[in-house]
C-alpha positions as CSV (number, residue, x, y, z in Angstrom):
1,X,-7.9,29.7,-4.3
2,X,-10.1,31.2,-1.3
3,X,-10.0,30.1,2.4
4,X,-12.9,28.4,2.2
5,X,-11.8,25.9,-1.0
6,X,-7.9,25.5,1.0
7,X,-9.5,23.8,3.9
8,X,-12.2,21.7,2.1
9,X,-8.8,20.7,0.1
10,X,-6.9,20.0,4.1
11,X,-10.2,18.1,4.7
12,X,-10.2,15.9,1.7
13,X,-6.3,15.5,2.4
14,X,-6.9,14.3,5.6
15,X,-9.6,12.0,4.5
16,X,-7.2,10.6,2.2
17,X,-4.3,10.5,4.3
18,X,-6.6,8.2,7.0
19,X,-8.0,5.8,4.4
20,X,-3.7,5.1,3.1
21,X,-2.8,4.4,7.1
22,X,-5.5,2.5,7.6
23,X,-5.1,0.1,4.6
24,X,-1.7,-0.2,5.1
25,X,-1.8,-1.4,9.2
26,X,-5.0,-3.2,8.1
27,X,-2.3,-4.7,5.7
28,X,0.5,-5.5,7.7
29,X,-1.9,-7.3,10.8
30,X,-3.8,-9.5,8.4
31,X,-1.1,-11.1,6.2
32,X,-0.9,-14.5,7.8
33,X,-4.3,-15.7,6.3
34,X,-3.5,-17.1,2.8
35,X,-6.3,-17.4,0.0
36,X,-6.6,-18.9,-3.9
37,X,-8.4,-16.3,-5.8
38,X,-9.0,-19.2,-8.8
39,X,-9.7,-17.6,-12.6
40,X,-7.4,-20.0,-14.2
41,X,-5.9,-23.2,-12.6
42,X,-2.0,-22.4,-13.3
43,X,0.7,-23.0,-11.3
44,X,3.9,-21.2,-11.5
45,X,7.2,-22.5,-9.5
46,X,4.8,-24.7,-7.0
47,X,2.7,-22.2,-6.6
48,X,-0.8,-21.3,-8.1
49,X,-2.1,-18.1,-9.6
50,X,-3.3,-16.3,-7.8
51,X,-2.4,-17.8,-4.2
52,X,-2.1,-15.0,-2.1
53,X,-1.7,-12.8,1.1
54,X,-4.9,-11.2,2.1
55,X,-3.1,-8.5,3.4
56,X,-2.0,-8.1,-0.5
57,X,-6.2,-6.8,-0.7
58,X,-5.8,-3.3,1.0
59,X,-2.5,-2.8,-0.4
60,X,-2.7,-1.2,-3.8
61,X,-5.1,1.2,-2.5
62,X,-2.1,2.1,-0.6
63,X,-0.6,3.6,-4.2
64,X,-4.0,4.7,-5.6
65,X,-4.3,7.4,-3.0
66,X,-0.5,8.2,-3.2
67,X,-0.8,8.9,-6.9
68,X,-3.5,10.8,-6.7
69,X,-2.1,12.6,-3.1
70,X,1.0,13.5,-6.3
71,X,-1.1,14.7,-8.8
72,X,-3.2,17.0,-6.6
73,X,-0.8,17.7,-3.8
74,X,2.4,17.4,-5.2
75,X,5.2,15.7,-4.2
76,X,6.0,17.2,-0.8
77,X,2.5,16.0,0.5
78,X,2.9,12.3,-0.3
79,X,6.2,11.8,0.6
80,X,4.2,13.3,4.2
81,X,1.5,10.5,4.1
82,X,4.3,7.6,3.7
83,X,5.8,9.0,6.7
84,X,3.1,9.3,8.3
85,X,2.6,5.7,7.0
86,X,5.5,4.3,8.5
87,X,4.6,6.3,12.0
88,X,1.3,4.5,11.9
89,X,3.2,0.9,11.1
90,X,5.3,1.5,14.3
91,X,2.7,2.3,16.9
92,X,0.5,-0.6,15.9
93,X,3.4,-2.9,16.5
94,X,4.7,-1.8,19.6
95,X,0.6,-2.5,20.4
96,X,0.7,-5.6,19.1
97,X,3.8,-6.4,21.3
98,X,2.7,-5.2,24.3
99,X,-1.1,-7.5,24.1
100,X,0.9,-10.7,22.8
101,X,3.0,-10.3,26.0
102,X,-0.2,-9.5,28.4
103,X,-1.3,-13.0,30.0
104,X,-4.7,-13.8,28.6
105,X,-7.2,-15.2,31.9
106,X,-8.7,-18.4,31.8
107,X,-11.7,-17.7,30.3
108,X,-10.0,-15.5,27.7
109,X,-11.8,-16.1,24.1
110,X,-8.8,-15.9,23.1
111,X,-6.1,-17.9,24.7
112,X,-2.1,-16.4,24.4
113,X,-1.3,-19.4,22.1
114,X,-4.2,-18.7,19.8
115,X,-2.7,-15.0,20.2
116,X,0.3,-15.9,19.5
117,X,-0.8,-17.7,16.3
118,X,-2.4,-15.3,14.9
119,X,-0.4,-12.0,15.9
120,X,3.4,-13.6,17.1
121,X,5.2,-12.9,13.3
122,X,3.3,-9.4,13.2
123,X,6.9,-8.2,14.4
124,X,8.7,-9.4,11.6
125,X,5.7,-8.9,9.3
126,X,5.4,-5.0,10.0
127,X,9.5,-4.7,10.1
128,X,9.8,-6.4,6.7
129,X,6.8,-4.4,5.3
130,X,7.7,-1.1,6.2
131,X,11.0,-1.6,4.4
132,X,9.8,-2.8,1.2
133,X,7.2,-0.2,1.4
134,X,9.4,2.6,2.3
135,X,11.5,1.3,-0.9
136,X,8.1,1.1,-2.8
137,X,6.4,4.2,-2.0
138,X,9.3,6.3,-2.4
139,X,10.1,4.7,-5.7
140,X,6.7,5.1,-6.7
141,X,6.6,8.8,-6.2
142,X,9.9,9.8,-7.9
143,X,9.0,7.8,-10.9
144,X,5.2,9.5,-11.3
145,X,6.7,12.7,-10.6
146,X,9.4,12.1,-13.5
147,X,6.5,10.7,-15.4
148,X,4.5,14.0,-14.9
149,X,7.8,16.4,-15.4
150,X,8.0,14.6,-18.7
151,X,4.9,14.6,-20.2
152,X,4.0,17.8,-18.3
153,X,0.9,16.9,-17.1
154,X,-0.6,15.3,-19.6
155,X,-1.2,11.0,-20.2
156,X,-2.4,10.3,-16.3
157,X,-2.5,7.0,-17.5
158,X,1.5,6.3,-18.4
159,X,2.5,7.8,-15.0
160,X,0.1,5.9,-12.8
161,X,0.3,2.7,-14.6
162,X,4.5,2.8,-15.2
163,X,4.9,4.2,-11.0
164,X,2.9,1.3,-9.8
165,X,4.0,-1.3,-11.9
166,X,8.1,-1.0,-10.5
167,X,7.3,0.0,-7.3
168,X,5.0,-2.6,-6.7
169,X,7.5,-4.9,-8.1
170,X,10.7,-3.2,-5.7
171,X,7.8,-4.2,-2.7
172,X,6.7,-7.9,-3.7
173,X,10.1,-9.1,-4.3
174,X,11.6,-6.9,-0.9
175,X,9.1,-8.2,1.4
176,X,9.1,-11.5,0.2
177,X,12.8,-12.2,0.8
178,X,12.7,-11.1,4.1
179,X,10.1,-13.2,4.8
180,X,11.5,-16.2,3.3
181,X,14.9,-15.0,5.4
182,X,12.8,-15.2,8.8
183,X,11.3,-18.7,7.4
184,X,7.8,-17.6,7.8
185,X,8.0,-18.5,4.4
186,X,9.1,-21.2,2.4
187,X,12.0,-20.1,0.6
188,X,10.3,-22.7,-2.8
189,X,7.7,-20.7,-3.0
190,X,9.4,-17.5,-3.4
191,X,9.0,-17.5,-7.0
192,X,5.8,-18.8,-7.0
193,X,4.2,-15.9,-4.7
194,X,6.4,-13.2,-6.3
195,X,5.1,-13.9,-9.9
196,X,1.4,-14.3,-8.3
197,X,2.3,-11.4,-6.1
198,X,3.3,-9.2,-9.1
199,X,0.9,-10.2,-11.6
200,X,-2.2,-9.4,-9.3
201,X,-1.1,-6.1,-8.0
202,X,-0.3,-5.4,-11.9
203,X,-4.2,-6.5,-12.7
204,X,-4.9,-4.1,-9.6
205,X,-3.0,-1.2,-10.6
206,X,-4.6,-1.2,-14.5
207,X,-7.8,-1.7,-12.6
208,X,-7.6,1.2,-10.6
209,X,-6.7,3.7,-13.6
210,X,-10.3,4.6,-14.3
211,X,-11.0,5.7,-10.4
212,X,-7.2,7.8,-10.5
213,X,-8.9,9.4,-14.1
214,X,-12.5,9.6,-11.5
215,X,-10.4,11.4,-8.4
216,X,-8.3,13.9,-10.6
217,X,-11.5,15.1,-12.6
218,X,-13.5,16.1,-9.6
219,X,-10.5,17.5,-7.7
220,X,-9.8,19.7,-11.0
221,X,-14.1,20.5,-11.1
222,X,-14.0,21.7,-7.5
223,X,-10.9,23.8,-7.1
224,X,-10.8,24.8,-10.6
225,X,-7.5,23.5,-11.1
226,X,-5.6,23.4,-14.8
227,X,-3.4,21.1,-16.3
228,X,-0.1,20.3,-14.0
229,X,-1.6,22.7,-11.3
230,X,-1.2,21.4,-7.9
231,X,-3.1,22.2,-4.6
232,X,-1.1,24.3,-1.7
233,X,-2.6,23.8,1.4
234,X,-0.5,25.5,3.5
């Protein structure tokens, strides 16, 4: 590979790298607001399907871009961006914490109880997040990589798929019970949300197949790259 394709390949890493942090802080400040996405009117334990998180929306990208960081990268690289991930996750609490304890004026737009409201569980939010996606993530990578040692290379389709569907699993059911622990859920709808949970980032995953098949085949056309060949961009 010449100089010039190793640092269109750093670019596009970085790229990659920035649209994973940000979906995943966008994630973790957002979660509070609850929505009913409505295509068949089931309820499951209390709960309906699909009665959900929007911080759940910018999530699964979260595992797009580190399965295709895998296949293109390896597995050094994304193990980097989750890192990185959990960096990001810190700083933007220790933010959060520092403008929830600032005193808002009196003619604040936004008064420190609405504040409060809106931003005062983004503590335990971010601190139960990052561990279920630590556990995620990492489980995520170690099974696409055994996946893609296995089949060498080939069936993008089993590895992406089979990764997502545990680790998003391992992350559902993790963050979940620590919310419900802090009661900033209701431990009766546990069930509920982790089916709903589950079975949307499942849909998601499947979903998102087609643009992992979309991202391999024009990293392979630009750097010329052959079957189980990864890009060092060191």
């Amino acid at each position: 590979m010449t100089l010039k394709d190793k640092l269109a390949a750093q670019k596009i890493y970085l790229f990659l790298a920035a649209l994973f942090i940000t979906s995943l802080v966008v994630s973790n400040l957002i979660f509070q607001k609850f929505f009913y996405w409505h295509p068949f009117d089931i309820e499951i334990f209390g709960v309906k399907l699909f009665e959900l998180s929007v911080g759940i929306l910018p999530y699964p990208i979260t595992f797009l871009i580190t399965d295709l960081i895998s296949e293109i990268y390896g597995k050094k690289r994304a193990n980097q961006v989750v890192v990185a991930g959990i960096f990001a996750s810190i700083f933007s609490l220790s933010i959060v914490l520092i403008a929830n304890a600032a005193p808002a004026t009196s003619w604040s737009p936004v008064n420190d109880n609405l504040f409060s409201t809106a931003f005062g569980n983004t503590a335990i939010a971010v601190a139960a997040s990052m561990i279920a996606y630590l556990f995620a993530q990492f489980v995520d990578i170690q099974i696409y990589h055994f996946w893609k040692r296995l089949t060498k290379g080939r069936h993008l389709w089993l590895r992406n798929n089979f990764s997502t569907f545990l680790s998003q699993f391992v992350d559902t059911c993790t963050i979940l019970l620590l919310l419900c622990s802090f009661n900033i859920i209701e431990w009766n709808k546990f069930y509920g949300l982790l089916i709903a949970g589950f079975l949307f980032k499942v849909i998601i995953a499947m979903l998102d197949t087609p643009f992992l098949y979309l991202g391999v085949y024009l990293f392979k056309k630009r750097f010329h790259l052959k079957t189980n060949e990864e890009i060092d961009i060191l």
